[in-house]
C-alpha positions in Angstrom: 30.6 1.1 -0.1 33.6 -1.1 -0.7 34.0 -2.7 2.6 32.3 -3.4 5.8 33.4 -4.2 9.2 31.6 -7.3 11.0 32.7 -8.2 13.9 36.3 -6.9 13.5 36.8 -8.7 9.8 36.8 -6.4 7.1 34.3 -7.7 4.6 35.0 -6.9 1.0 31.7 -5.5 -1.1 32.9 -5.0 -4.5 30.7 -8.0 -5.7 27.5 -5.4 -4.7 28.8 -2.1 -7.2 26.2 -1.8 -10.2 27.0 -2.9 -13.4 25.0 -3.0 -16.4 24.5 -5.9 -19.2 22.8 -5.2 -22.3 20.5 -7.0 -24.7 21.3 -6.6 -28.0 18.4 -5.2 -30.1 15.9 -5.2 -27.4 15.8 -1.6 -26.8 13.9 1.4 -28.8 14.3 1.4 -32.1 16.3 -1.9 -32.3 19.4 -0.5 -30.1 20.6 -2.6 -27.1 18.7 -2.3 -23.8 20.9 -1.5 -20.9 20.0 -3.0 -17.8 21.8 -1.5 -14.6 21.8 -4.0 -12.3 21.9 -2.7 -8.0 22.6 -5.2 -5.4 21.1 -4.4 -2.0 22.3 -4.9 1.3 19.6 -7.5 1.9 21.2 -9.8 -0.1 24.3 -10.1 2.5 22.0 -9.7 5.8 18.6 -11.0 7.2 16.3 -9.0 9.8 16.6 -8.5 13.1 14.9 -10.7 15.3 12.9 -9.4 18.2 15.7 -8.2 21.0 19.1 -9.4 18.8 21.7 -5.9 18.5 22.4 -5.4 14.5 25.4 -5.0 13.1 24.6 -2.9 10.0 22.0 -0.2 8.5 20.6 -1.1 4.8 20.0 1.7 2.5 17.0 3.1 4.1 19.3 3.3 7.4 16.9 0.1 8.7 19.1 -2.1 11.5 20.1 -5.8 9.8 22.1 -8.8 11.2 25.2 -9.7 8.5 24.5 -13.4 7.6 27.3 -15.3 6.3 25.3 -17.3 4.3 23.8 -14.8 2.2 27.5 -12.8 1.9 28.7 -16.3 0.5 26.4 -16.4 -1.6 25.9 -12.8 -2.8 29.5 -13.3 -4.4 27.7 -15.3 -7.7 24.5 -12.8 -8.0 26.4 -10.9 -10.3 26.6 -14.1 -12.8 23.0 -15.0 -12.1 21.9 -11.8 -12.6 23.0 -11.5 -15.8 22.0 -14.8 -17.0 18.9 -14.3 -16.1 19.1 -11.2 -17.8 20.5 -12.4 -21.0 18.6 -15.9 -20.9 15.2 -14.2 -20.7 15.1 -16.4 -17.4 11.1 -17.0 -15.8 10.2 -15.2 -12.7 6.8 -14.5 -10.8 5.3 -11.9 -8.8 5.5 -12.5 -4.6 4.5 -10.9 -1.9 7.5 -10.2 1.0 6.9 -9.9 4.9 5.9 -6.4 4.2 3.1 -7.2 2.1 5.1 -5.6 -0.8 4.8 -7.4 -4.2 8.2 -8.0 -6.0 9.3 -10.3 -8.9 10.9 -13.3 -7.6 13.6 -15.9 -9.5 15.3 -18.5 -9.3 18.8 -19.9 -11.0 16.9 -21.9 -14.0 17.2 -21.7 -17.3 13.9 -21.5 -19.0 14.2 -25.0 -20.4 14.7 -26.5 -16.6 11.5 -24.5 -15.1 9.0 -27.5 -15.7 11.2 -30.0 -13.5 12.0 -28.3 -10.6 10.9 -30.1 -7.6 9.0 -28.1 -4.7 11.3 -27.5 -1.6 14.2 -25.3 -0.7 15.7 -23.1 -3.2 17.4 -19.7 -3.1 15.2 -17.1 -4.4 16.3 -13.9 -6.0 13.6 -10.5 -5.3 14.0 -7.6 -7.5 12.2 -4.8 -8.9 12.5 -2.8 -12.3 12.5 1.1 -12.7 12.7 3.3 -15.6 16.5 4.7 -15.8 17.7 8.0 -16.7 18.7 6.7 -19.8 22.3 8.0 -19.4 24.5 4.7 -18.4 21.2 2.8 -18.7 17.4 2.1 -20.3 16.5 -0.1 -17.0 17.1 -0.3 -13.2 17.0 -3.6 -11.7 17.4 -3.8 -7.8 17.9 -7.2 -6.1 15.9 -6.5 -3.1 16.9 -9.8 -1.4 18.2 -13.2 -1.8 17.5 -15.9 0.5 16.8 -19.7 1.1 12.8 -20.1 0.6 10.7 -23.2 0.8 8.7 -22.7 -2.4 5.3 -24.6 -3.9 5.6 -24.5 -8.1 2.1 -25.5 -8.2 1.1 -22.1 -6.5 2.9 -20.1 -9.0 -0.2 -19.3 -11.7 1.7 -16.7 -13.6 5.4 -16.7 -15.3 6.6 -13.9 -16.5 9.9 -13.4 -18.4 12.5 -11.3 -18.2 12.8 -9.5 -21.7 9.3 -9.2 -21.2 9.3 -7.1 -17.9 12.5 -5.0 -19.0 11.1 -3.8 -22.1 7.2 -3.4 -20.7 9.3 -1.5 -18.1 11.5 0.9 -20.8 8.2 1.2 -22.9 5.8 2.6 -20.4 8.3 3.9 -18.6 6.7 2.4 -15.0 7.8 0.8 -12.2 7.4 -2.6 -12.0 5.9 -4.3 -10.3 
């Protein structure tokens, strides 16, 4: 999808296409892992609330309301993504409305995770799936991205990025 129509504006989507970014040596047998990297629709709309019309389908043909603050926003998740990526950035597991578990993260360097303050910070949700290995070792979706109000103190256990990619290439799982 390269465009959308809201409202009679033509939104431009490029900034959602999958690209990959590799880590050099991380992969089997010391060759690069390729991570694929998928932005969802979620990531330029929010839910429906009860009795409001939407004005667009997500991938799994569910009805969304565009949010302009997300599309603003969505346009630098490609650079976060792969900074997080290549900066074997700190994420947790977190549960969504659905009861779903995902990996959350935020825009931190690793070095900058012990002084963040608690409050309002944009979250990034993804998950990681085994690739077909052709254009890529490792599929990471961004599920979502949204403004959260978020507790640092109820966060018991970090993971990091390199970590979860290769665990994910290695046993060939989802996770989480």
């Amino acid at each position: 999808m390269q465009e959308i129509e809201i409202d009679g504006v033509l939104r431009d989507l490029w900034h959602l296409e999958r690209f990959v970014v590799a880590l050099a040596g991380k992969g089997r047998d010391g060759a690069d892992l390729r991570v694929a990297v998928h932005l969802g629709l979620h990531t330029i709309s929010r839910a429906c609330q009860p009795g409001e019309a939407s004005n667009l389908r997500d991938e799994n043909g569910q009805p969304r309301v565009f949010c302009e603050d997300r599309y603003a926003f969505s346009f630098g998740l490609r650079d976060i993504a792969t900074r997080m990526i290549q900066q074997k950035y700190f994420c947790w597991e977190s549960s969504d409305r659905n009861r779903a578990i995902n990996y959350a993260v935020l825009d931190a360097a690793p070095g900058r995770v012990r002084q963040l303050q608690d409050g309002e910070h944009q979250v990034i949700y993804f998950y990681l799936y085994p690739s077909d290995g052709e254009r890529a070792d490792v599929d990471l979706y961004v599920t979502s991205c949204h403004m959260r109000h978020m507790r640092f103190g109820n966060i018991k256990r970090r993971f990091d990025t390199h970590m979860l990619l290769r665990k994910c290439l290695f046993e060939q799982k989802r996770l989480p």
